[in-house]
ChimeraX commands (.cxc) that place a marker at each C-alpha (Angstrom):
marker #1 position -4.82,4.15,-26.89 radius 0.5
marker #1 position -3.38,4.78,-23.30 radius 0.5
marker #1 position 0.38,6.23,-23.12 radius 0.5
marker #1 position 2.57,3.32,-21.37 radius 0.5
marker #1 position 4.99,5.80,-19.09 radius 0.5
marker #1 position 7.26,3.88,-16.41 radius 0.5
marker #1 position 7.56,7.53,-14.34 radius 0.5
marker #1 position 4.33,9.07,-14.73 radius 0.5
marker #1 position 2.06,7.21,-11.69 radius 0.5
marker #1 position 5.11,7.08,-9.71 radius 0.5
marker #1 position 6.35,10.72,-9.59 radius 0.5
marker #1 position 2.62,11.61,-9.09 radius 0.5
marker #1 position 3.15,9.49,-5.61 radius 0.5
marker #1 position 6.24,11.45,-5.04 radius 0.5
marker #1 position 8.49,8.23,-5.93 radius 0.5
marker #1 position 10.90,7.24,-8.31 radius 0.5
marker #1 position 10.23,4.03,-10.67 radius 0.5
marker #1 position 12.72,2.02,-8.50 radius 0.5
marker #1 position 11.52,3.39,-5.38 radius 0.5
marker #1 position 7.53,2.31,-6.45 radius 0.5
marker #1 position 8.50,-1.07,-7.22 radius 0.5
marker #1 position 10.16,-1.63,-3.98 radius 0.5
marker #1 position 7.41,-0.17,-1.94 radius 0.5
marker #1 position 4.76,-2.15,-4.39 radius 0.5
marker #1 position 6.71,-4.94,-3.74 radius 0.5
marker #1 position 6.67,-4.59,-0.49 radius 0.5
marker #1 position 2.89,-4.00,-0.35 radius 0.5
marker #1 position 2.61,-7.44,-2.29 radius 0.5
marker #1 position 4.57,-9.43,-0.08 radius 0.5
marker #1 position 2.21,-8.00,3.31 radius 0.5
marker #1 position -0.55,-9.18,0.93 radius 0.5
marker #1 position 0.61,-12.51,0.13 radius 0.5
marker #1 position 1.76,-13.15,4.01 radius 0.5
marker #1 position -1.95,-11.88,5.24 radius 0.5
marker #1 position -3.85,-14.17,2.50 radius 0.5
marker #1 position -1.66,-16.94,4.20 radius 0.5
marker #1 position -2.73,-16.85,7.09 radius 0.5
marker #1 position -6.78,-15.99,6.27 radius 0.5
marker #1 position -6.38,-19.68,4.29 radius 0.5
marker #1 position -4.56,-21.26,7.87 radius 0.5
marker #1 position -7.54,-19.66,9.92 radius 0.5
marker #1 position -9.99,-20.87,7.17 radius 0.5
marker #1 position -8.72,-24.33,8.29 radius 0.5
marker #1 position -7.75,-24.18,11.55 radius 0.5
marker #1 position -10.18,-21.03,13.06 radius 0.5
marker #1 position -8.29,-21.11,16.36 radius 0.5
marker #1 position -5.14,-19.54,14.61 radius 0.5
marker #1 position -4.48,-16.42,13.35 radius 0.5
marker #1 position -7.52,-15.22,14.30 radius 0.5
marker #1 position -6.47,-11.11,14.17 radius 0.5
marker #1 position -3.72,-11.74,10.99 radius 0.5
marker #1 position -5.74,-10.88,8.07 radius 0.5
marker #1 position -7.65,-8.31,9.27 radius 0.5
marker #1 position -4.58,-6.74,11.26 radius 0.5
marker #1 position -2.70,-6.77,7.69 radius 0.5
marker #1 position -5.38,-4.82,5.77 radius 0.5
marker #1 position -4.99,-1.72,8.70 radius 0.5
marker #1 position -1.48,-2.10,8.68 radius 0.5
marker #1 position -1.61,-1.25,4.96 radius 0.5
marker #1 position -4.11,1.02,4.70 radius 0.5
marker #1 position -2.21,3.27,7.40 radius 0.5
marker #1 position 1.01,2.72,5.34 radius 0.5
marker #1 position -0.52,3.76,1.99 radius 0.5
marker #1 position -2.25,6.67,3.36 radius 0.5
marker #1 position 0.65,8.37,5.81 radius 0.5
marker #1 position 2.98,8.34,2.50 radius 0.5
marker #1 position 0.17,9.62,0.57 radius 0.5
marker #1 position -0.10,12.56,3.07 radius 0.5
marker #1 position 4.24,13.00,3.01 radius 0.5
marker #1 position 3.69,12.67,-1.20 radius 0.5
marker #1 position 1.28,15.57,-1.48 radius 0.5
marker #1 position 3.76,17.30,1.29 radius 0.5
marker #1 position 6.56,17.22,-0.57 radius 0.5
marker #1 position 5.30,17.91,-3.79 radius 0.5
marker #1 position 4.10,21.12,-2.33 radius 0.5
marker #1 position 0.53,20.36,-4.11 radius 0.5
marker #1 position -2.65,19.76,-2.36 radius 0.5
marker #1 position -3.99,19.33,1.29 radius 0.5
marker #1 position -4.31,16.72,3.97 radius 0.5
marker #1 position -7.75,16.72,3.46 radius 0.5
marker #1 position -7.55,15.82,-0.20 radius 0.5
marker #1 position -5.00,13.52,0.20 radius 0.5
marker #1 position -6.71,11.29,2.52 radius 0.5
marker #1 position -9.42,8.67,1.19 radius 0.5
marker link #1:1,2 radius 0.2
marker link #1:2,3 radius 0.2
marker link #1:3,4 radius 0.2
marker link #1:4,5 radius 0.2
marker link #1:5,6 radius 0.2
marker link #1:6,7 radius 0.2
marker link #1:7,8 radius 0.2
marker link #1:8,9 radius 0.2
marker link #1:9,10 radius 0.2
marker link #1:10,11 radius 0.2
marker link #1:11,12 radius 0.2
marker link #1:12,13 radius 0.2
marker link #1:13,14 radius 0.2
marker link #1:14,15 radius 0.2
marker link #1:15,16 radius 0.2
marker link #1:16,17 radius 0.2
marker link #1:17,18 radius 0.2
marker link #1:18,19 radius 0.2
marker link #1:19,20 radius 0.2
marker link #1:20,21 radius 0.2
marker link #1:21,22 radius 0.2
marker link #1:22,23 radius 0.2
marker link #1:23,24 radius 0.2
marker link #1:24,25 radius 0.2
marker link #1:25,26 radius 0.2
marker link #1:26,27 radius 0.2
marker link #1:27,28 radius 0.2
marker link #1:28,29 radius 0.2
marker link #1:29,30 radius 0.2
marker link #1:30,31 radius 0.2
marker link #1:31,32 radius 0.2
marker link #1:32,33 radius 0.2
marker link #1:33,34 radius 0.2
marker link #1:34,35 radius 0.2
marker link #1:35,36 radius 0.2
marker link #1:36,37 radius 0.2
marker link #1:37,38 radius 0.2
marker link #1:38,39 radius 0.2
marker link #1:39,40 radius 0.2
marker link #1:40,41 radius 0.2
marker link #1:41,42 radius 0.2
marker link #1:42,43 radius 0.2
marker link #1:43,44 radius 0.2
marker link #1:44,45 radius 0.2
marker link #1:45,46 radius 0.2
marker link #1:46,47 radius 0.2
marker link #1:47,48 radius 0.2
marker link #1:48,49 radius 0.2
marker link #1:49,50 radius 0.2
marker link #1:50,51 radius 0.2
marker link #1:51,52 radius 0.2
marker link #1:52,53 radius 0.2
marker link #1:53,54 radius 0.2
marker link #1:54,55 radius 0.2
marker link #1:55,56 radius 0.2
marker link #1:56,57 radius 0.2
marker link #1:57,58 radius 0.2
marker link #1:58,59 radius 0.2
marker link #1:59,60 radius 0.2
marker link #1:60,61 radius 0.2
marker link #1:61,62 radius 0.2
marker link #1:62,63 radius 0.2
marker link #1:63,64 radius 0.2
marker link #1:64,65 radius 0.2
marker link #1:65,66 radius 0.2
marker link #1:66,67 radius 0.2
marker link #1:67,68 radius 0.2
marker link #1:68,69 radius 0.2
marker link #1:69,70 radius 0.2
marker link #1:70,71 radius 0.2
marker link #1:71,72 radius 0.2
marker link #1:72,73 radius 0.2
marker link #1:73,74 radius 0.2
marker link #1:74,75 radius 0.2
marker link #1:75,76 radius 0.2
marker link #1:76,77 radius 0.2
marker link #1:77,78 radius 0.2
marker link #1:78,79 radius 0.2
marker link #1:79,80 radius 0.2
marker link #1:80,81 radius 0.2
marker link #1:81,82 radius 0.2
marker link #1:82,83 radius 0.2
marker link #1:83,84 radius 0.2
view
C-alpha cells in the first residue's frame, strides 16, 4: 500500500503543503473559470471564442516557469529536464 505523506509531492515542487494548496487552488479556480466559458461558447459560439483555449496556455506556461524556478532552487536537475 502507497505511503499517504502531506509534504512529500510538495517539497519535490519546491513548495510547502500550504503553499501547494494555494497554488493548486489557484490552478483549479483558472480551470473552473475556462470550463465556463467553453460551456457559454458551446451555446452562444460568438462569445468567448479565445477563453478556453487562452486558459490552457496560460496554465501550461504557469506550471512549467515554476517547474523550471523548483528544480532552480532545489539546486537538482536542468532546464532541459525540467521542461515537458
Amino acid at each position: 500500500m502507497p505511503r499517504l505523506s502531506f509534504t512529500e509531492h510538495p517539497a519535490s515542487v519546491g513548495e510547502t503543503y500550504g503553499e501547494h494548496m494555494v497554488s493548486a487552488w489557484g490552478f483549479a479556480a483558472r480551470m473552473a473559470l475556462g470550463a465556463a466559458a467553453c460551456f457559454v461558447h458551446g451555446i452562444l459560439p460568438f462569445l468567448c471564442v479565445t477563453t478556453g483555449s487562452r486558459t490552457i496556455r496560460e496554465l501550461y506556461a504557469r506550471m512549467v516557469s515554476h517547474r523550471v524556478r523548483a528544480t532552480q532552487q532545489s539546486g537538482f536537475g536542468s532546464l532541459e529536464s525540467a521542461s515537458l
